[in-house]
C-alpha positions in Angstrom: 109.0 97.6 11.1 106.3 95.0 11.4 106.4 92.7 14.1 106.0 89.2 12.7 103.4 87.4 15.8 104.5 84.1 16.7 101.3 82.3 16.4 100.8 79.7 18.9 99.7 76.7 18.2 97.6 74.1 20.1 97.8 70.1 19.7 97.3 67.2 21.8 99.7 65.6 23.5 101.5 63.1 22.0 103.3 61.2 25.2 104.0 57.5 24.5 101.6 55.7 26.7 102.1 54.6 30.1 103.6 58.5 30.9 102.6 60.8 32.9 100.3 63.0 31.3 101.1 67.2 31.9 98.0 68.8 34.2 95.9 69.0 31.2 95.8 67.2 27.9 95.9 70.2 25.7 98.9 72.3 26.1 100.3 75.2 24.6 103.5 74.7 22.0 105.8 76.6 20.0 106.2 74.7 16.6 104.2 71.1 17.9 107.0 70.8 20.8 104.9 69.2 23.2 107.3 70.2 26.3 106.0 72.5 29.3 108.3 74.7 30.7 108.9 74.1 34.6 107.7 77.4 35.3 104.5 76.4 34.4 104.7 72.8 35.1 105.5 74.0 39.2 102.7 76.5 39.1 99.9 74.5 38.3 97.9 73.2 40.6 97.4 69.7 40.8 94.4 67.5 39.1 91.5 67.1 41.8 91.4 63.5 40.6 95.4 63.6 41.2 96.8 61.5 44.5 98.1 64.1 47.5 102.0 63.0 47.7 102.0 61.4 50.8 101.3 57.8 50.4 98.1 55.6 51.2 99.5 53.8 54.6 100.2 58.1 56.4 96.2 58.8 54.5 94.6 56.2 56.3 94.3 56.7 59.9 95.5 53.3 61.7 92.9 51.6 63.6 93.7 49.9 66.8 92.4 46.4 67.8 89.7 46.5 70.2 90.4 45.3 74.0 90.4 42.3 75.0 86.9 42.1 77.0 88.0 41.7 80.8 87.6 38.4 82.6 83.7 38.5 84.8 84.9 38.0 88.0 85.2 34.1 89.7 82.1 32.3 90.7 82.6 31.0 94.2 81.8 27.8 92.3 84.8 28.1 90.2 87.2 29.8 92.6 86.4 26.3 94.6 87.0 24.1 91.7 90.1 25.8 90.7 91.4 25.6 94.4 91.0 21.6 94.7 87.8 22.1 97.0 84.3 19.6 96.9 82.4 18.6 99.5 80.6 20.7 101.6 81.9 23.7 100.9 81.4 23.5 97.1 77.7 22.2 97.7 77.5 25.7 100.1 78.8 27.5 97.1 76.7 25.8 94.0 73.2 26.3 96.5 74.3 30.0 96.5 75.2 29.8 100.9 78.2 30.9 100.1 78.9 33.8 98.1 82.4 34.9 99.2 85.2 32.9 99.1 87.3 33.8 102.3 88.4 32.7 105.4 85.3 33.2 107.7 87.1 32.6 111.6 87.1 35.4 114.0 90.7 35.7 114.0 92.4 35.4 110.4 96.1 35.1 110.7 97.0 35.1 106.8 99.5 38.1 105.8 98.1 37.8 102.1 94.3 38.4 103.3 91.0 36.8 104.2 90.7 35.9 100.5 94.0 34.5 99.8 94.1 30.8 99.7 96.8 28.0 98.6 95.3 25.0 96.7 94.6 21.9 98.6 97.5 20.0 96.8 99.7 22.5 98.3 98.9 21.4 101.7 100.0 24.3 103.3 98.7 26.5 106.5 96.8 28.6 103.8 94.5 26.1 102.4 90.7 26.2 102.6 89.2 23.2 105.5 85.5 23.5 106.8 85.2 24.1 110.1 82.5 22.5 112.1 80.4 25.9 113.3 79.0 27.0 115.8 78.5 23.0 117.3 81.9 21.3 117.4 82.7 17.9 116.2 83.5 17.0 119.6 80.5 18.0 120.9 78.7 15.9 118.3 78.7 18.3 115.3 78.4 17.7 111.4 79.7 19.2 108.4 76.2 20.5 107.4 75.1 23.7 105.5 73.9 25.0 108.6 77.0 23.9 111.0 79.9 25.0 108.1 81.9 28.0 107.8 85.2 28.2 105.4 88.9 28.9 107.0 92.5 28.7 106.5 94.0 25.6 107.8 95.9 27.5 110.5 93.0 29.7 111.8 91.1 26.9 112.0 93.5 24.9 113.6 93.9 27.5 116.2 90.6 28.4 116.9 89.7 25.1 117.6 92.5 24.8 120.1 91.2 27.6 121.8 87.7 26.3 122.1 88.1 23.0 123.0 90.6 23.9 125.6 88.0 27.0 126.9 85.1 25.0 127.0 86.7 22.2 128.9 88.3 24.3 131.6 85.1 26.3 132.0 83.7 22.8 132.1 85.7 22.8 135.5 84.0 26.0 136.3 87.3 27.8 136.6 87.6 31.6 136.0 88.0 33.3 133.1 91.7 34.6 134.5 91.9 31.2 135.5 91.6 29.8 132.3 93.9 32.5 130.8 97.0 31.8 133.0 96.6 28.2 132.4 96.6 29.0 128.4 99.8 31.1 128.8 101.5 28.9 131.1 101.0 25.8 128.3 101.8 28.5 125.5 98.8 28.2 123.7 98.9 31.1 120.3 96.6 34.0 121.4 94.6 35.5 119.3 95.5 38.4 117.0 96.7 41.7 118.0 97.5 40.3 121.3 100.7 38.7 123.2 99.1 37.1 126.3 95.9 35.7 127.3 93.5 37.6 129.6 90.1 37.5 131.1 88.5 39.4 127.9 90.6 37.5 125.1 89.6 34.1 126.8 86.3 35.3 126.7 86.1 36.7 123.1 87.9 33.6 122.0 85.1 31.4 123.5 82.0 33.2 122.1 83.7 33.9 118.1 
């Protein structure tokens, strides 16, 4: 009995345009049917020119926006400025005399810091004054670069108290435990770290 071969036949594809074309665009038929079974449609391997199936936003790594650049630090110029302060102290500052911005008195009583000040419009115990140094104003002292130092409002305040109280009683040659039962008895603020006057605090008090 003889086997009549199917004869295959090869043609072009003839897809209206605009659809997707098979793999490849010759493709086997049986009587000029152009359609591809889905065995083989599934096992062909994709077009190297053909898209992967995730789409273009997963392809494309996302870039982050660089960082903001941090801040450079404050100049004591314009840590000075921005506080409310001229004068003396910003003259200290722009000649490059002062290069830290913080409250320069022996005894700092601030709970924020040496560095923490209020703006002058506040006019609080935090604020930045000049303090006449080391020659008081009473004893004939300027505010000049070198008779200035920067302090809070209230550590200034109190450290002139101590002084010009100090340096008057020792002006009446009394003793230095003299001196320091007179201060407690008028409840004049020690200095830090301590509750009462004594011989030593009176003494460290004077020469700070």
């Amino acid at each position: 009995m003889k086997h009549r071969a199917e004869r295959a036949t090869v043609s072009r594809c003839a897809h209206p345009a605009g659809l997707p074309l098979p793999a490849c665009s010759m493709h086997v038929t049986r009587g000029g049917c152009c359609g591809v079974s889905a065995t083989i449609a599934r096992l062909s391997p994709p077009s190297r020119t053909e898209s992967p199936s995730m789409n273009q936003e997963e392809q494309v790594p996302q870039v982050r926006p660089p960082a903001a650049p941090v801040d450079a630090e404050e100049t004591s110029v314009q840590k000075l400025e921005r506080l409310g302060i001229r004068g003396i102290l910003w003259q200290l500052a722009r000649d490059g005399q002062l290069i830290d911005v913080r409250c320069e008195m022996p005894q700092c009583y601030c709970f924020r810091g040496r560095r923490y000040f209020d703006p002058r419009s506040a006019r609080s115990d935090w604020e930045p004054t000049a303090d006449h140094y080391p020659r008081l104003k009473i004893h004939g002292g300027h505010l000049t670069p070198d008779n200035v130092r920067l302090a809070h409002r209230l550590c200034n305040r109190r450290d002139y108290t101590w002084r010009k109280k100090i340096n008057a009683l020792l002006g009446k040659r009394m003793s230095l435990e003299e001196i320091a039962e007179k201060l407690n008895a008028e409840k004049v603020p020690t200095i830090h770290g301590t509750a009462r006057w004594t011989a030593a605090s009176v003494r460290k008090a004077f020469v700070s």
